[in-house]
C-alpha positions in Angstrom: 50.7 61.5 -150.7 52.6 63.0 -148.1 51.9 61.4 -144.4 54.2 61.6 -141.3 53.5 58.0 -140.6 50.6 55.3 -142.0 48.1 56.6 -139.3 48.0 60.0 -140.7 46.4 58.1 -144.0 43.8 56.4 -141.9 43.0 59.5 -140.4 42.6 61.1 -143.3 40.6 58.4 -145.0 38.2 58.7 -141.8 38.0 62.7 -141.9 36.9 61.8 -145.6 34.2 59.4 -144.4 32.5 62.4 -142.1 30.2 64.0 -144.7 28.1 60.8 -145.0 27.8 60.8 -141.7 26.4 64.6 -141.6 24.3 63.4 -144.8 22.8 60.8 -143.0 22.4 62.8 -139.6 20.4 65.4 -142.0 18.1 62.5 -142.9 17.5 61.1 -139.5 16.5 64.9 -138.9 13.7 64.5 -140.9 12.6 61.8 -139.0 9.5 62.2 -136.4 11.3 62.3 -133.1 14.0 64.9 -134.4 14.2 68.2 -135.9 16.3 70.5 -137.6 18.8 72.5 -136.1 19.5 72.6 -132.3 20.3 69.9 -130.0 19.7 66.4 -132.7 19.7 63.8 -131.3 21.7 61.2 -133.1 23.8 58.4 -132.8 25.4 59.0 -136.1 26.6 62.4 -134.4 28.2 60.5 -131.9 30.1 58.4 -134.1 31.7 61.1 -136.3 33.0 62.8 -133.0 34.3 59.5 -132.2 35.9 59.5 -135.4 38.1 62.8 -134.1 39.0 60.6 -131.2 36.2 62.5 -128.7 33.8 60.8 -126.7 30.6 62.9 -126.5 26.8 61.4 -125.8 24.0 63.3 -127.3 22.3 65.4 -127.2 25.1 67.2 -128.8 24.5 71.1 -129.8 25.3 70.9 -134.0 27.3 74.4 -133.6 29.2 72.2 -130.9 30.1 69.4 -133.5 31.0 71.7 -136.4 33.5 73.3 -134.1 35.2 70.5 -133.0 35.0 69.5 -136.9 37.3 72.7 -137.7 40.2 72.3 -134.7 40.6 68.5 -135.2 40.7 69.7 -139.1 43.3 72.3 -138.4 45.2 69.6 -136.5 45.2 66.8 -139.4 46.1 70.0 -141.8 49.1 70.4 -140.0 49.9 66.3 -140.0 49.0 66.1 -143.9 51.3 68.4 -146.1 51.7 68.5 -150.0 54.3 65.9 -150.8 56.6 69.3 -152.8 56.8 69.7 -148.7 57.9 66.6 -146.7 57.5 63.2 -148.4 57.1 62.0 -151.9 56.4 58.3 -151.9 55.9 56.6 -155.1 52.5 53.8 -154.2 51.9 51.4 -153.0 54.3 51.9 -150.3 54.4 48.3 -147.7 55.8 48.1 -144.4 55.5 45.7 -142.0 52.8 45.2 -139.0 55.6 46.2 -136.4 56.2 49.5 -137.8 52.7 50.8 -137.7 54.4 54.1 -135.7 57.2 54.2 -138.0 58.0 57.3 -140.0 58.3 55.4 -143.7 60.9 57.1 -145.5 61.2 55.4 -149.0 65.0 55.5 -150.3 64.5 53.3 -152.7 61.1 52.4 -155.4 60.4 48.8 -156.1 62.4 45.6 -155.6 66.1 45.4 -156.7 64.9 41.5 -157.6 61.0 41.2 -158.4 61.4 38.1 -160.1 59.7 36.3 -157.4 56.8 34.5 -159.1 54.3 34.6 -156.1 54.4 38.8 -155.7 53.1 41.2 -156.9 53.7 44.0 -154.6 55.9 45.8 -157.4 54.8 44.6 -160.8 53.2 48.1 -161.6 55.4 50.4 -164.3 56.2 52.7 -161.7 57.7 50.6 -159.4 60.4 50.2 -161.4 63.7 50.0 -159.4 65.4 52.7 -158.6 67.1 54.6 -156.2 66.2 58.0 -154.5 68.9 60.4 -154.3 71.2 61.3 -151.6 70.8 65.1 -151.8 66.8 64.7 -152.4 66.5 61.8 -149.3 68.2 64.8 -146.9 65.6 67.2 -148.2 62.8 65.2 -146.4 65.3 64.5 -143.6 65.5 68.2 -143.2 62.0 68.8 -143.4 60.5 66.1 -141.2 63.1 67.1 -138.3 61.3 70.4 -139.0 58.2 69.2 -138.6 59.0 66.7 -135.9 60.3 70.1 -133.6 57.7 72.8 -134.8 54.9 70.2 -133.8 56.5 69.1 -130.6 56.1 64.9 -131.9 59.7 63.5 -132.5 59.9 60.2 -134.5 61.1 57.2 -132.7 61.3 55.1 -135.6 61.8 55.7 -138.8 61.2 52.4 -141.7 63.9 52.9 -144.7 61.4 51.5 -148.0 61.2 50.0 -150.6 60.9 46.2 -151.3 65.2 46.0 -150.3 66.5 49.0 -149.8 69.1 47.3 -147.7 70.7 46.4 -151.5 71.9 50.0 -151.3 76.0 49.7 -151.1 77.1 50.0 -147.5 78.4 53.4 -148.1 75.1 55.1 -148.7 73.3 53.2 -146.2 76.0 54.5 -144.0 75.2 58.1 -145.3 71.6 57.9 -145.0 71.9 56.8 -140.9 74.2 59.5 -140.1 71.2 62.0 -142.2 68.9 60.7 -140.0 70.7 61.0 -136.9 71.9 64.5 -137.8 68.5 65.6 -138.5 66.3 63.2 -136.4 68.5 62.7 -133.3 65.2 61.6 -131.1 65.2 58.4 -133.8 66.3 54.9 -131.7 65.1 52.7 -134.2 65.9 52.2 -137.8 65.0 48.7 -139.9 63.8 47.6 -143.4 63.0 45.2 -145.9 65.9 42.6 -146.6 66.3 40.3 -149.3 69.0 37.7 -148.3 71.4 38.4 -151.3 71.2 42.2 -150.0 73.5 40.7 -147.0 76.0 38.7 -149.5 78.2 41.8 -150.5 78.3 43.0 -147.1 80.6 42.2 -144.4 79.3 41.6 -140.5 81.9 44.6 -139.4 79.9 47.1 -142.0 76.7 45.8 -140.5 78.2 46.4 -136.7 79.0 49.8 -138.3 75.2 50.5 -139.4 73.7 48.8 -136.0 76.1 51.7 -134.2 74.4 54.0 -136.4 70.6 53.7 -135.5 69.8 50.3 -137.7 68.1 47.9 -135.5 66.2 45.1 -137.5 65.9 43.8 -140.7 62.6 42.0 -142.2 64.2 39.0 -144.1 61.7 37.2 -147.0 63.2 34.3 -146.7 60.1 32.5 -148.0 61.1 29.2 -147.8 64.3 27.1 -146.8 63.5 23.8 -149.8 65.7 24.7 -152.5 63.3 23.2 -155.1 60.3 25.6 -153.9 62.9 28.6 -154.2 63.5 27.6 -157.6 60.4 26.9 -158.8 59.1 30.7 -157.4 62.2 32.2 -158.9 63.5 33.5 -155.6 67.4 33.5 -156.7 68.6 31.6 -153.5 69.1 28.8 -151.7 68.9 27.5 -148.5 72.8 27.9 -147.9 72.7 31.4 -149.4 69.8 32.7 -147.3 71.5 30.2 -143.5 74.7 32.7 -144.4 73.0 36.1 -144.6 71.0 35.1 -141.4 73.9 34.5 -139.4 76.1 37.1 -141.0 73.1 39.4 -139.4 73.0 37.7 -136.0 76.9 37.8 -135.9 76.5 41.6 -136.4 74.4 42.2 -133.3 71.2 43.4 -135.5 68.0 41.6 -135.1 66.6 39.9 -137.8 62.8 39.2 -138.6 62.2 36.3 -140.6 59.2 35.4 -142.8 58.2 31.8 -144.3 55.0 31.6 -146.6 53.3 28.6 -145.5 52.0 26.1 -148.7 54.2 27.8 -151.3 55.0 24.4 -152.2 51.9 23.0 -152.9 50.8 19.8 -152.4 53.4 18.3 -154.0 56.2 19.9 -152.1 54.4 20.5 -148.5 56.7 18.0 -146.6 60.3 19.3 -147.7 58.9 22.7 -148.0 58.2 23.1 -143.9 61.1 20.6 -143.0 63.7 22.3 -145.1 62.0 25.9 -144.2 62.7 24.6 -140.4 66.2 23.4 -140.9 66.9 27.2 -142.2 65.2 28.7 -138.9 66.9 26.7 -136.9 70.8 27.7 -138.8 69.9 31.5 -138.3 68.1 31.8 -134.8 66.1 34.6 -136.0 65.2 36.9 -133.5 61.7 37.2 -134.6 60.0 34.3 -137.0 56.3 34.4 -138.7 54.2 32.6 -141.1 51.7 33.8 -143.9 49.6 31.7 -145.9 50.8 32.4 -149.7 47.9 34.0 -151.7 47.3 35.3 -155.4 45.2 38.3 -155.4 46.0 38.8 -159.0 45.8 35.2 -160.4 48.3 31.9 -160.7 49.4 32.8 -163.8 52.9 33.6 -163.1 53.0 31.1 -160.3 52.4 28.2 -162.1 55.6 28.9 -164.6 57.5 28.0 -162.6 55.1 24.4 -162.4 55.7 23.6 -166.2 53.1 21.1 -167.1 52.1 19.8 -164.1 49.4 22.0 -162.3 50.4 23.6 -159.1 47.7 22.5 -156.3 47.0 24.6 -153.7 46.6 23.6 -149.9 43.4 22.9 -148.4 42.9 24.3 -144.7 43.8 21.6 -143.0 46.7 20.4 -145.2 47.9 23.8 -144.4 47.7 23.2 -140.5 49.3 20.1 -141.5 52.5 21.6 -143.1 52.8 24.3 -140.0 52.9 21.0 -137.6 55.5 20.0 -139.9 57.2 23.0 -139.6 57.4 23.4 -135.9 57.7 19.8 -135.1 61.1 20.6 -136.8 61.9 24.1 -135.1 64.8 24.0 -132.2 65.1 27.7 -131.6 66.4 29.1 -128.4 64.8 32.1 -128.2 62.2 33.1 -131.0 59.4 35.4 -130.9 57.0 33.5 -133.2 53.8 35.0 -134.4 51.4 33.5 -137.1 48.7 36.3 -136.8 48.6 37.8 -140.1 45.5 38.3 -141.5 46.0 35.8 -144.4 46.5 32.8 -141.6 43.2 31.0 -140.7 45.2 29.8 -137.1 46.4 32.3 -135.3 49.5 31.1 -133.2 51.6 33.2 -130.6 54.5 31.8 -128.3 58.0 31.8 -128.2 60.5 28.9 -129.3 61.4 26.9 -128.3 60.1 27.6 -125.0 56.3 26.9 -126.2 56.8 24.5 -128.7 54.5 21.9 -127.1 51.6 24.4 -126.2 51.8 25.8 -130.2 51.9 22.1 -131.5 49.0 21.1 -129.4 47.0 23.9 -130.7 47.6 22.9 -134.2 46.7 19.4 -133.6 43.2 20.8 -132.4 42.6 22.6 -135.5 43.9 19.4 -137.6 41.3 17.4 -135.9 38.2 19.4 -135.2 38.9 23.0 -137.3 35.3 23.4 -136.3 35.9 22.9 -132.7 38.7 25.6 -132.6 38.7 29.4 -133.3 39.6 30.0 -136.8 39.6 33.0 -138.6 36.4 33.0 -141.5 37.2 33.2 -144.8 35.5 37.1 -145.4 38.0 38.3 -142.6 41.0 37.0 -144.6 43.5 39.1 -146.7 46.5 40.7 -147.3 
């Protein structure tokens, strides 16, 4: 599928979705009280016009609707091209919340590692590991600076994909910046995934280098800072190795994003899991730090591998509250931008560190205490 940016899915997705809506405005037409053709009366009317991002009350003339219906389709035509035109991405594609408005330009397919044992975000045969061409990344370079002029909407941002696409060698990360700021030159923002072991090979004066060149932040799966949880997942580093590439990053001047999945140890590893997970926080002074609760959509199969015998046991609610007060009883940050708001997290917590430490801890304590007493996310509204 070829998309400008995520939204242009979800509006295609909704301009999908508007023929039940006409289906079901046909039926209510048969309805005593309304009648075919004309001026109809119907709130389902009103909702697909919403859906164009109008706001119209009815009575709404149905030649009106249907009109509307073909300019806001000629508009999503020109968002929407084949992907032989602008953008061939090999699914599923992931990006962070953050880059919502980001322009996703995938560079590389898969995950240079995916040996991780709780992800399964590129498992599938073809997201095999490879990377995309120079030559054929500068073709969509060429053509989305195209677009980006002809339609008068320059990118801002622009996400470089896959899973790591920061294990590229410096050198054609270097190239691929100086693409996009030869063909994109409105673009101020440029980040990506980051493994830690992407950083290792790389030296903080090459990473000043691609910060002067448009990259802004990397996302860092850090996962957790207990080396016996990381080697039990199969994550292929340590607390040391993951500390280094952290402060090689901050060293550099580029901002770093860190993510820690809260009870990937268990129940049996909770306690060194957030203390240890705090103690590598605390060595990289990420500029941004956030929690998710691990899940397996797919099954504990491969998970518990890594378990042998013994059976991994997963955290209950509140022992999960009780690991994140672990975690950020342990936190000295000077300046974090902390946000536990995902949609897998059953607490949502928002605050910087270490500046509200106190006000984040209290709020945990709540939901230790009374979880009915506090606002917690259900259980239907929770996901990936």
């Amino acid at each position: 599928m070829a998309l400008y940016c995520k939204s242009a899915q979800v509006l295609r997705a909704d301009f999908q979705s508007a023929p039940k809506c006409r289906d079901q405005s046909m039926k209510a037409s048969r309805k005593p009280g309304f009648r075919m053709g004309g001026k109809v009366q119907s709130s389902c009317i009103k909702e697909r016009t919403r859906i164009f991002g109008l706001v119209v009350n009815p009575p709404l003339n149905r030649s009106t609707v249907h009109a509307v219906r073909s300019v806001r389709r000629r508009e999503l035509d020109v968002q929407m091209r084949s992907s032989s035109e602008y953008l061939h991405y090999v699914e599923p594609v992931f990006r962070p919340p953050a880059e919502v408005q980001s322009t996703i330009l995938q560079i590389t397919n898969g995950c240079s590692w995916n040996r991780c044992t709780f992800c399964e975000m590129y498992t599938q045969p073809r997201k095999k590991f490879r990377a995309k061409p120079l030559q054929e990344v500068e073709r969509e370079l060429v053509l989305l600076g195209e677009a980006a002029r002809d339609s008068q909407r320059p990118h801002a941002r622009v996400f470089l994909a896959d899973g790591d696409a920061m294990t590229l060698p410096f050198e054609h990360l270097k190239a691929i910046c100086k693409m996009i700021k030869l063909h994109m030159p409105e673009v101020s923002r440029i980040s990506s995934y980051c493994l830690p072991r992407n950083i290792h090979g790389k030296t903080v004066e090459q990473l000043r280098e691609l910060k002067s060149l448009g990259m802004s932040i990397l996302y860092v799966g850090c996962e957790s800072g207990d080396d016996e949880v990381l080697r039990r997942v199969n994550k292929g580093e340590t607390l040391e190795s993951s500390a280094e590439a952290l402060q090689k990053i901050r060293a550099s001047g580029l901002k770093s994003s860190v993510m820690i999945l809260n009870g990937l140890g268990g129940r049996e590893l909770s306690k060194q899991h957030a203390e240890n997970s705090a103690r590598l926080v605390n060595a990289g002074q990420p500029n941004y730090l956030s929690t998710l609760v691990v899940s397996f959509p797919m099954g504990m199969e491969r998970y518990q591998e890594g378990w042998g015998d013994e059976p991994f046991v997963a955290l209950s609610q509140v022992e999960l509250f009780q690991e994140m007060e672990t975690f950020v009883e342990h936190l000295n940050l000077e300046k974090t931008i902390f946000r536990s708001d995902h949609a897998s997290n059953y607490l949502v917590l928002k605050g910087v560190l270490g500046r509200d430490k106190q006000r984040l801890l209290s709020h945990v304590r709540k939901a230790i205490e009374d979880p009915h007493g506090i606002n917690l996310r259900p259980e239907w509204m929770r996901g990936l």
